[in-house]
Structure formats: structure tokens, C-alpha cells
N, C-alpha and C positions, 0 to 999 in steps of 0.2 A: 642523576636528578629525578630521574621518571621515580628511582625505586625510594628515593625517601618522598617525594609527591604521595607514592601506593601506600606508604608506611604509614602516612600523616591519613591517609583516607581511611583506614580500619583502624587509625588510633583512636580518630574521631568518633567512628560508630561504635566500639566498645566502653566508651566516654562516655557516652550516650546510653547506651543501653544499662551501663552501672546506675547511670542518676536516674535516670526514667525508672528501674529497677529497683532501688532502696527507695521513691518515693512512692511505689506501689506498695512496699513490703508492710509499711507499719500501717497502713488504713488493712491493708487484706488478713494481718494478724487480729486485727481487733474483729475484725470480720469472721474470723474461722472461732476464735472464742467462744463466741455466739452461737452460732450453727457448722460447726463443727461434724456434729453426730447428723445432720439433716444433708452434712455436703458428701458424706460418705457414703448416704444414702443414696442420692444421686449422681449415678455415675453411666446410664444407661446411655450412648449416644444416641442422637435425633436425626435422621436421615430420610431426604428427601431428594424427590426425581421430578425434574419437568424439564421444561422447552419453552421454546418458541421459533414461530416461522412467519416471514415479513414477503410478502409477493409484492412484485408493483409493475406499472409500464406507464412508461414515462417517455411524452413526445420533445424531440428539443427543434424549436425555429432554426437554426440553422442546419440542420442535419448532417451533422456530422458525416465524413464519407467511409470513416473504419468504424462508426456504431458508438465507440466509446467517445462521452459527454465529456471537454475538458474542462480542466483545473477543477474536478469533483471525486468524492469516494461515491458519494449516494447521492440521485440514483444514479450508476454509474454507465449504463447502455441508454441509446437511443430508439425510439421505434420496439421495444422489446420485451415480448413479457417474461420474467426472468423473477428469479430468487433474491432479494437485497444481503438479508442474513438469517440463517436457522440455524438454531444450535441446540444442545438434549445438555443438560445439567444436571450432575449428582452434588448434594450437600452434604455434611455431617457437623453437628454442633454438640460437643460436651460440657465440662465440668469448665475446665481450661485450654480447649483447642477448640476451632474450626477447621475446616475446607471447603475448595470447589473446586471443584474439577468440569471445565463445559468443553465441547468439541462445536467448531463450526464451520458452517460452509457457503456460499454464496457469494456473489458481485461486490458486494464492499470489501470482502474478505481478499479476493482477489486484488481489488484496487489500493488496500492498505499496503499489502504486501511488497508489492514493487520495490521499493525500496530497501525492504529486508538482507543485510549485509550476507553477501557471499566473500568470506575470509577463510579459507582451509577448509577439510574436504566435510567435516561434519559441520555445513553453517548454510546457511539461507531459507528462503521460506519453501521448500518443500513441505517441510514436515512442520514447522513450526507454526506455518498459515493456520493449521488447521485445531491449533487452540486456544481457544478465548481466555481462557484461563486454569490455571492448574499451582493453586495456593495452598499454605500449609498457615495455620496462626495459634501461636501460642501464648496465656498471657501471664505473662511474668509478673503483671502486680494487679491490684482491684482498678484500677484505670488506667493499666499498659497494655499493650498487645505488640505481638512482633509475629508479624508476617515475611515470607519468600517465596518467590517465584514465578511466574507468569500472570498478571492482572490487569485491569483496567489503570487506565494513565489518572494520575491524581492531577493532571492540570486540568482546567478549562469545566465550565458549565455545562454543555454538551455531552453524550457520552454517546457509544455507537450502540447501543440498542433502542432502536425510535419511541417504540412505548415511555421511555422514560422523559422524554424532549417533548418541551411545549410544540415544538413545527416538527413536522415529519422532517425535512431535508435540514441538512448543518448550517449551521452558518459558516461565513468564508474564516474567521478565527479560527472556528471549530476544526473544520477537513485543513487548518494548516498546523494544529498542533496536535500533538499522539492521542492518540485512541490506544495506544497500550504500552508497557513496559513492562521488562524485568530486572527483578533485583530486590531487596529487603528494603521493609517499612516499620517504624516505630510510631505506634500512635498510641498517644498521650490523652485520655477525655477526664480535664477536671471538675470537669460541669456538664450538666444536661446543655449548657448553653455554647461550650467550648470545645473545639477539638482540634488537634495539634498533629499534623506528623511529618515525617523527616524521610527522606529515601536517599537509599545508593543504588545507583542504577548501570545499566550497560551500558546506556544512551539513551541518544533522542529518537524514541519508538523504535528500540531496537532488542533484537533476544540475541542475535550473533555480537560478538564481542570483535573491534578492531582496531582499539586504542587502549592504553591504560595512562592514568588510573579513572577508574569509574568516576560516573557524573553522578550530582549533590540534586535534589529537591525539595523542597519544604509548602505545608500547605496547612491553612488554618481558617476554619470555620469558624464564625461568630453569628449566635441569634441575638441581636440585639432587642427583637419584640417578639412575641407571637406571630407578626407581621413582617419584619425584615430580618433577613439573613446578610451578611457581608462575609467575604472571603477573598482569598492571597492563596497564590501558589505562583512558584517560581520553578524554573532547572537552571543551575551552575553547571558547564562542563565542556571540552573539547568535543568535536563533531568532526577532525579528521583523523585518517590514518593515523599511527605511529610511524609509515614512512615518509609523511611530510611535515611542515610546519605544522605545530598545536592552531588550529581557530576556537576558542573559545569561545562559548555561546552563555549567554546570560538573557533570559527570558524573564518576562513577567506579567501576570493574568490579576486582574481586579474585576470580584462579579460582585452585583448589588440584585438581590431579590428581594419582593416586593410586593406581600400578599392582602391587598386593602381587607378582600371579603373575601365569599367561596367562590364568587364567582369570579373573581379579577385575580389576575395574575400577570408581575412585570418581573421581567431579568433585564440589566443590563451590564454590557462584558465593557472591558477595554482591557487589549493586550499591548506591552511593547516590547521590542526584543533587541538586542544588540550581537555583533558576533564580531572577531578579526580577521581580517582580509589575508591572502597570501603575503608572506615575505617581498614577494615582486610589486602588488600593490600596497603592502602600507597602512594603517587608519585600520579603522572601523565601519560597518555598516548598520543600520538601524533600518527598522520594520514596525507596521504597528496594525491593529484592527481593531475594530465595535461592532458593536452590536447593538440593537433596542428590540426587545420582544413583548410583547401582549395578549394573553386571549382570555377571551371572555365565556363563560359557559353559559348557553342560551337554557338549557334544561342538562337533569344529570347527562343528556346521549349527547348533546349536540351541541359544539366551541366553534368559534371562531377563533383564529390566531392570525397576526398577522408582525411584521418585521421589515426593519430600515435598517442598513448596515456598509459598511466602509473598509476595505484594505487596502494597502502600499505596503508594495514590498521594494524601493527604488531599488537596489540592487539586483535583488533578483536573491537572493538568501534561502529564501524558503520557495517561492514559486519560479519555476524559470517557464521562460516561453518560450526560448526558439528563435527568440529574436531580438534584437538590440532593442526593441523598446519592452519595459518592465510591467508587470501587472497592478494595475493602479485602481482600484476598481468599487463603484456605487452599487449597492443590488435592494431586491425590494420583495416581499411575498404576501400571499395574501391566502389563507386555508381553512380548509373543513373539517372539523373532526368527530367523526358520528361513532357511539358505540350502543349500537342493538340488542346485544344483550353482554354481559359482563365475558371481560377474555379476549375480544373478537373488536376489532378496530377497522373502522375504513377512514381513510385520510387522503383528503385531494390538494392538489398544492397546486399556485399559479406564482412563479417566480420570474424575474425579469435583472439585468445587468445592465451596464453601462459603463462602459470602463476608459480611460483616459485616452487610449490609442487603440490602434484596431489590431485586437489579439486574440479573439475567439475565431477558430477552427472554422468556414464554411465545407459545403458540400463541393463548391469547384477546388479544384486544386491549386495550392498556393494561394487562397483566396482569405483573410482573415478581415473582421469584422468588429466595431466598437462596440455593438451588441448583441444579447444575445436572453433567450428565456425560453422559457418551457415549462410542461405540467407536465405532474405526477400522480398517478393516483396509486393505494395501497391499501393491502387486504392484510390482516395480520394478527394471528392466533396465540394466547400464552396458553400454553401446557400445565 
């Protein structure tokens, strides 16, 4: 069963790559007719070097008594002044390929990791923690590319390098779906306005491999204005062992962006997720999260942002506690974002929680709490 499942997964992506494949071919022939003699010319690849490094310290109200802040990646220490993420990046762009190649290091880094599957003797995040990404892209037609290997996860609004996020810290959707995967992507752009892609992956934010056959996800960007973006991404796939019962997982992320002027800016997420229980329980469980974000830029150096946000996970799915009652949970932030001169970022954040029963970590022991908040503040350099 498993091995025509595996059959049917590389049937589909060679499916796939034919069609996406002959519908690049004939715009790219008419394309090479033309300049032809000007693409032979250029063929010198373009290669570049930077970085980035993200410092912060961050108090939490409850104080935690082993230092790490739970149910967070970032920031992940209490009381601490500590590294979030740095990483050094090489590029190269041609005719028909790209790459990237980044190495990184720091608190999130470690916090993501955790979970990184240890299955046989070459797998888990020793070595794997420590790269952001390591892609190869080639493109097979005038609006195909096919990409493999280590990258950023295509679900969710959020992504793990702060610079790029309206709030410095994640939202609770954000830190509960991947920040990265492996495995091949086919992206499709028929328009400046549309773009389309398809993945086969390991897993759910996974580079060690522990089931087969690989998991499905699909993601599709739409500008509907100069002003609004709408977007869809999903993952199809099992999430356990091959030596237990398959639990299927089926996810699904809807963002709406939302750029009135230069100065306003709104994203709103809504994720829901479904998976199947063990053989011994039965059924199904479901999970869901939002989000609402805003900031407003007072002058080019200086934003406010601020954000209202909601997850459940009744089961317990994606967050566990520790304890017979589930993470249920209302949060709220309120931020600064000054940039002094170009490159160079400071961002102060005041967040706060409130969750349905008392599940955040105090400093006495065995002592758990319905709420919980803390500020951050962060210095932070691109290269």
C-alpha cells in the first residue's frame, strides 16, 4: 500500500512538472527568437554576500525558573541578553538558475529545532539546525522554476527573519506552523499579479525523513490591487512514524493584506487545521488561529504596530502542555519601530496573554498561571 501511495507521489510531481514544463516552453521559444544572440551574451553569474544579526532581551512577568519563555521560538530566553538569529548568506543568480546558501545561529534556531526528527544514525538537528537554507533553482520554462532543498516553509504570513514582519515577535499561528522545510517546489507566475506553487516535502518542518510517502503543499498568491494581496497555502500529509498508525494532517492558512497608503499597513491570517487520532481514539481533531495586525509609520524611522490574536488547540495537536487542560489562548501587543539610519533596526514590543486555564510556567514550582506578558526589546543589523 505504502509503495504505490510513493508511486502515486512522484507520479504526480513528474505530472506536474511535464505541464508546468510545455506551458513555459512555447512563451520561452518566442522569447529566445527575439534575443537569442543578447541571452548568449549573458551568461556571467551575479553573486552576492551579506548577513544579518538580531540581538535582544526580553523580560517575561512570570519568570520563568529554567529561563526559557514557553509555548515561544522568539524571543526565546527570559531575563537574557542573547542572539535571536544571525546568519551570513551567499547568492548567485544566472541566465536560468539561482541559489542560496545561509548558515545560522542563535535562540530561535535552537528553539525551532527541538523537534527535528532523530530516525537513524545520520538525522536530527545537530548539523541540520545550522542551516537556514541551502537551494538550488532551475527554470524550466519563461514562468517555471523548480527549486530543491532546504528553505523557508511556504505556509503562513510570518517568516523567521524579524526584519521582514510587521511586529518583531510571531504571532501564536506563526511559532505554531513551520518556519522551514525540505523537499522540491514548482512555481508557476502567470502574471505579475499571480503565483502558484506546489511542494513535496519531508514533513511538517521537518529535514529528517520518518514516514513515507512524502507530504503535499500548495500556495497561491493573488494581488488583487496595488492595495490588496490575498493568499492560500495549505500541507496534505501523515505526521507519524511508519511504525504506527498513519495520522494525517490537513492544514490550511488564509492571509488577507491590506495596504490603504504608505503609511498603513494591515495583514489578517486565519489558520485551521485538522489531523487523525490514534487507532485507540478514533475521529479526528481540529485546531485553529488569527490574527489582526496594523502599523502605521509615523515618519520614514518611526512605526507603531500593534496586534489582537486567538488560538485553540483543544486537543492538544500542535501545542501540548503538560497537562490535561489544552492551550486555549487570547494575546495582545503593542510596538515601536525606529530605524536611525538604513540597515539598523531597534524594535521594543509590550505583549500580554490570557489563556483559558492556568498553563503558563511561574517561577514557584509546579505553579502555572492564566496569564502571562513580557517586553522585548531588539538591536538588529542587515549586512
Amino acid at each position: 500500500m505504502r509503495r504505490r501511495a510513493f508511486i502515486g507521489t512522484w507520479s504526480v510531481l513528474l505530472v506536474a512538472v511535464h505541464a508546468l514544463g510545455a506551458a513555459g516552453v512555447a512563451a520561452q521559444a518566442a522569447a529566445h527568437a527575439v534575443g537569442d544572440t543578447a541571452a548568449r551574451r549573458d551568461t556571467t553569474p551575479h553573486v552576492s554576500v551579506g548577513g544579518f544579526v538580531d540581538t535582544y532581551y526580553a523580560y517575561d512577568v512570570d519568570r520563568p525558573r529554567d529561563f526559557d519563555r514557553a509555548f515561544t521560538t522568539q524571543p526565546a530566553r527570559h531575563d537574557e541578553f542573547n542572539v535571536n538569529l544571525a546568519f551570513i548568506e551567499a547568492k548567485i543568480s544566472g541566465p536560468r538558475y539561482h541559489g542560496r546558501l545561509a548558515i545560522q545561529f542563535g535562540t530561535s534556531v535552537q528553539s525551532n529545532y527541538v523537534a527535528e526528527p532523530r530516525f537513524g544514525v545520520v538525522s536530527g538537528p545537530s548539523v541540520s539546525q545550522y542551516i537556514q537554507e541551502a537551494t538550488i533553482g532551475y527554470q524550466l520554462g519563461r514562468t517555471v522554476w523548480i527549486d530543491g532543498g532546504i528553505y523557508s516553509a511556504h505556509t503562513g504570513y510570518e517568516g523567521w527573519i524579524s526584519r521582514d514582519n510587521l511586529t518583531y515577535t510571531r504571532s501564536l499561528v506563526a511559532d505554531n506552523s513551520p518556519y522551514y522545510e525540505a523537499g522540491v517546489k514548482l512555481t508557476w507566475s502567470p502574471s505579475s499579479a499571480l503565483t502558484a506553487q506546489l511542494h513535496v516535502l519531508n514533513g511538517w518542518q521537518d529535514i529528517s525523513n520518518y514516514n513515507s510517502p512524502q507530504a503535499f503543499g500548495v500556495r497561491i498568491d493573488y494581488t488583487v490591487s496595488p492595495t490588496v494581496i490575498l493568499s492560500y497555502d495549505n500541507f496534505v500529509g501523515n505526521v507519524a512514524p511508519d511504525t504506527v498508525q498513519a495520522r494525517e494532517r490537513f492544514y490550511n492558512d488564509f492571509i488577507a493584506q491590506y495596504n490603504p497608503t504608505a503609511r498603513w499597513q494591515f495583514a489578517a491570517v486565519f489558520d485551521i487545521g485538522t489531523q487523525t487520532h490514534s487507532a485507540s481514539a478514533g475521529g479526528t481533531a481540529d485546531w485553529y488561529g488569527t490574527s489582526l495586525i496594523g502599523k502605521y509609520h509615523f515618519t520614514p524611522q518611526v512605526a507603531g504596530v500593534w496586534r489582537v490574536e486567538r488560538y485553540a488547540d483543544p486537543s492538544q495537536i500542535i501545542v501540548t502542555t503538560g497537562l490535561s487542560t489544552a492551550f486555549k489562548t487570547n494575546g495582545g501587543s503593542l510596538g515601536v519601530d525606529v530605524t536611525p539610519v538604513p540597515r539598523l533596526m531597534w524594535r521594543t514590543e509590550l505583549r500580554a496573554y490570557s489563556s483559558d486555564a492556568a498553563v503558563w510556567p511561574e517561577h514557584r514550582p509546579g505553579v502555572r498561571s492564566r496569564n502571562d506578558a513580557f517586553a522585548v526589546t531588539s538591536l538588529a543589523l542587515t549586512i
